[in-house]
N, C-alpha and C positions, 0 to 999 in steps of 0.2 A: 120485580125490578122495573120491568115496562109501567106500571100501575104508578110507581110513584116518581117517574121521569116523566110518565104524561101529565101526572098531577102536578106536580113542578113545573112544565111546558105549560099548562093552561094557567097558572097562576100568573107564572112569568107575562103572558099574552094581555090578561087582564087587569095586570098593574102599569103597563106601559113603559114611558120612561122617566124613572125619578131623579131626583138630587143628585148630584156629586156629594155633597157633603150633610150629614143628618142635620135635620132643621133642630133648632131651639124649640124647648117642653113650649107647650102654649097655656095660656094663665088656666091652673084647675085642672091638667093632662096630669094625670096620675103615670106613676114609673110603668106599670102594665102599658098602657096607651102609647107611651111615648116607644117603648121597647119593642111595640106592636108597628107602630108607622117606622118605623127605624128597619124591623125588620120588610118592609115593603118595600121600601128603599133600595135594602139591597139586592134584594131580587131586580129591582130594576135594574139597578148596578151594573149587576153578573148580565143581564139582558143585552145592556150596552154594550160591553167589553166585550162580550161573545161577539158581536157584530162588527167588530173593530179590526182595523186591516194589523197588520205585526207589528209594525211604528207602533201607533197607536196603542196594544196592548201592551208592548216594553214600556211606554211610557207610564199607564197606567199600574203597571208590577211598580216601579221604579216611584212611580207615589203612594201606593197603598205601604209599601215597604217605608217610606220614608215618615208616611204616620202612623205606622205600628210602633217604630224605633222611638214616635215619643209619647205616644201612646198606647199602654196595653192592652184596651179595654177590650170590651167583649166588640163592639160596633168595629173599630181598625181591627181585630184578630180575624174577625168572620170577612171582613170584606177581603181580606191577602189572602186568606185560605180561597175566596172565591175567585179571585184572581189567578190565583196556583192553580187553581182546578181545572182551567179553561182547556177541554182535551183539544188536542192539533198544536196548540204554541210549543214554539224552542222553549219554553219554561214552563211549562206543565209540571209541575212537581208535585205529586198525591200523595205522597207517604208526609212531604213536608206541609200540606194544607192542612192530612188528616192530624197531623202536631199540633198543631195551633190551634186546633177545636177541640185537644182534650181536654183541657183544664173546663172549656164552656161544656161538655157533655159529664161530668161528671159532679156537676155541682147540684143542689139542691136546693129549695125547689126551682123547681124547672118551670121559668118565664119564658116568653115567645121569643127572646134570642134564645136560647138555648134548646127548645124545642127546635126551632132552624137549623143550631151547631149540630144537634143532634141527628136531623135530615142527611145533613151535608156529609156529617162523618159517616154517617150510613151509608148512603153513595158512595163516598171514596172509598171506604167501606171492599164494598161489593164490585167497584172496578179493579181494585187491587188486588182482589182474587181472581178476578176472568182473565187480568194479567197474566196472574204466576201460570192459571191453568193454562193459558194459553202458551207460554213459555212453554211448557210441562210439555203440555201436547207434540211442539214443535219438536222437542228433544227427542219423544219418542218417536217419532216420524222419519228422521234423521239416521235414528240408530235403525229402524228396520232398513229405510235405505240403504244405510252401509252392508246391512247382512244381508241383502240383495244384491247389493255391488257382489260382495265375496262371493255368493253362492252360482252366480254368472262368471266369474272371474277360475273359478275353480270345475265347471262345466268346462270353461271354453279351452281350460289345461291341461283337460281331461285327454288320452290320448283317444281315438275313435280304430 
């Protein structure tokens, strides 16, 4: 998991910062190419956003959302899912990003947007599990507590 957040980190690093919006094919850019610089893009994107004070990210959910709504394409679905992904925001939503990458993770073949979909759904992926476990964990943490409270509580009633 660290191997492919640092590789994700260093990509992010050396792509800088791109477009707001995917540029137009350039004369001769074959569909590979353009889905390849598209996917660059949003890596800067997610770059951006991450770096963006709360305003700022509401507003950005608040237009990624509003060009998925009329656009379904793979380029608006990946960029909302990356928007939704952004852990610490009031709208962090992962079960709802890792949605919106199924349809691009299950399709065939697999071009450089959907290699990305496919990243991303991996990572949400694998946060959504450290999640539960970590719920998991806390619950059982909780319940020994309790049966420490009781067994302290049943000492101290103890007559001497």
């Amino acid at each position: 998991m660290m191997r492919v957040l640092y590789a994700l980190g260093l990509v992010l690093a050396l792509t800088g910062c791109a477009n707001l919006w995917p540029a137009t094919s350039a004369p001769g850019e074959t569909a590979q190419e353009r889905e390849s610089r598209q996917v660059v893009e949003l890596i800067g994107y997610a770059q951006r956003v991450a770096g963006l004070g709360a305003d700022e990210q509401q507003r950005e959910l608040n237009a990624s959302s509003q060009i998925f709504s009329k656009d379904r394409g793979a380029y608006s679905r990946v960029r909302l899912a990356l928007v939704l992904s952004v852990p610490g925001t009031a709208f962090s939503d992962e079960p709802k990003a890792a949605g919106l990458l199924e349809p691009l993770v299950s399709r065939d073949p697999a071009g450089p947007m959907q290699q990305f979909a496919g990243l991303l759904h991996v990572q949400l992926a694998e946060r959504m599990r450290e999640q539960r476990r970590a719920t998991q964990l806390k619950e059982q943490l909780d319940a020994l507590k309790d049966v420490e409270r009781k067994i302290i509580e049943r000492e101290q009633a103890r007559p001497r």
